[in-house]
C-alpha positions, 0 to 999 in steps of 0.5 A: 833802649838796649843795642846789640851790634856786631861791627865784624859783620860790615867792612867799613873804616871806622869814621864810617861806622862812627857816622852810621851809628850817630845816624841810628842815635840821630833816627833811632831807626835800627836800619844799619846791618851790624845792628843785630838787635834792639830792645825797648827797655822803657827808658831813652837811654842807651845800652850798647853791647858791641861785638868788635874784632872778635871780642865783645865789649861793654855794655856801654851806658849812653844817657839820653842827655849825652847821646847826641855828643855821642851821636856826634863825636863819635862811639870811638871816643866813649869806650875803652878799648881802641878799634881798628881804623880800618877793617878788610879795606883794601885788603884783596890789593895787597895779596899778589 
Protein backbone atom coordinates (compact mmCIF):
# COMPACT_ATOMS: atom_id res chain seq x y z
CA UNK A 1 0.00 0.00 0.00
CA UNK A 2 1.31 3.52 -0.94
CA UNK A 3 0.42 6.63 1.96
CA UNK A 4 0.53 9.82 1.44
CA UNK A 5 0.58 12.01 4.46
CA UNK A 6 0.70 15.55 5.39
CA UNK A 7 1.56 16.18 8.88
CA UNK A 8 1.27 20.07 8.55
CA UNK A 9 -2.49 19.58 7.96
CA UNK A 10 -2.94 18.45 12.16
CA UNK A 11 -1.55 20.33 15.01
CA UNK A 12 -0.94 17.49 17.45
CA UNK A 13 2.73 16.90 19.12
CA UNK A 14 4.36 14.27 17.88
CA UNK A 15 3.72 11.24 20.62
CA UNK A 16 0.07 11.83 19.33
CA UNK A 17 0.92 11.79 15.42
CA UNK A 18 3.00 8.59 16.33
CA UNK A 19 0.17 6.81 17.97
CA UNK A 20 -2.27 7.69 15.27
CA UNK A 21 -0.39 6.31 12.40
CA UNK A 22 0.37 2.92 14.48
CA UNK A 23 -3.30 3.05 14.63
CA UNK A 24 -3.98 3.18 10.72
CA UNK A 25 -0.83 0.59 10.64
CA UNK A 26 -2.74 -1.50 13.51
CA UNK A 27 -6.57 -0.98 11.31
CA UNK A 28 -5.42 -0.06 7.90
CA UNK A 29 -8.30 2.18 7.94
CA UNK A 30 -7.30 5.51 6.31
CA UNK A 31 -9.70 7.33 8.82
CA UNK A 32 -6.88 9.99 10.39
CA UNK A 33 -7.00 13.69 8.68
CA UNK A 34 -3.43 14.07 7.47
CA UNK A 35 -3.63 10.91 5.47
CA UNK A 36 -4.43 12.74 2.09
CA UNK A 37 -4.13 9.21 -0.01
CA UNK A 38 -3.82 5.67 -0.18
CA UNK A 39 -3.04 3.25 -3.06
CA UNK A 40 -3.39 -0.35 -3.01
CA UNK A 41 -0.42 -1.23 -4.93
CA UNK A 42 -1.06 -5.27 -4.56
CA UNK A 43 1.32 -5.84 -1.97
CA UNK A 44 1.04 -5.58 2.38
CA UNK A 45 4.04 -3.56 2.46
CA UNK A 46 4.44 -0.05 2.97
CA UNK A 47 5.39 3.11 1.29
CA UNK A 48 5.01 6.16 2.82
CA UNK A 49 5.66 9.66 1.41
CA UNK A 50 5.22 12.21 4.26
CA UNK A 51 4.94 15.93 3.89
CA UNK A 52 6.47 17.69 7.40
CA UNK A 53 7.27 21.10 8.23
CA UNK A 54 7.17 22.02 5.02
CA UNK A 55 9.41 19.67 3.27
CA UNK A 56 8.60 16.34 1.74
CA UNK A 57 10.49 13.37 3.12
CA UNK A 58 10.80 9.65 1.93
CA UNK A 59 9.23 7.28 0.56
CA UNK A 60 9.87 5.24 3.37
CA UNK A 61 9.91 1.51 3.02
CA UNK A 62 8.03 -0.18 5.74
CA UNK A 63 8.06 -4.34 5.17
CA UNK A 64 5.12 -6.07 6.26
CA UNK A 65 6.86 -8.04 8.46
CA UNK A 66 8.40 -4.76 10.30
CA UNK A 67 5.28 -3.00 10.38
CA UNK A 68 3.85 -3.80 13.52
CA UNK A 69 7.42 -2.43 15.18
CA UNK A 70 6.82 0.42 13.51
CA UNK A 71 3.13 0.62 14.47
CA UNK A 72 4.40 0.36 17.94
CA UNK A 73 7.67 2.30 18.22
CA UNK A 74 6.72 4.75 16.67
CA UNK A 75 7.42 6.54 12.77
CA UNK A 76 9.90 8.99 14.37
CA UNK A 77 12.27 6.33 15.05
CA UNK A 78 12.54 4.85 11.38
CA UNK A 79 13.18 8.16 9.38
CA UNK A 80 15.88 10.32 8.57
CA UNK A 81 15.25 13.49 9.70
CA UNK A 82 13.93 14.75 13.26
CA UNK A 83 10.53 16.15 13.50
CA UNK A 84 9.33 18.73 15.75
CA UNK A 85 7.84 17.43 19.05
CA UNK A 86 5.51 20.09 19.05
CA UNK A 87 3.80 21.65 16.25
CA UNK A 88 1.38 25.26 16.91
CA UNK A 89 0.49 23.80 20.66
CA UNK A 90 0.01 26.44 22.63
CA UNK A 91 1.48 28.70 20.45
CA UNK A 92 -2.03 31.48 20.62
CA UNK A 93 -0.63 31.63 24.89
CA UNK A 94 2.69 33.01 24.01
CA UNK A 95 1.38 36.00 21.77
CA UNK A 96 0.61 39.00 24.16
Amino acid sequence: MKVWINRDTCESNLSACTSCFGQFIRTGVPDRGCIMNTEDDGTEDYTVYMFSEGAEHGPYFIPKDQAELVAYEGWDKFVDFEPNFRRNEGADRLKK
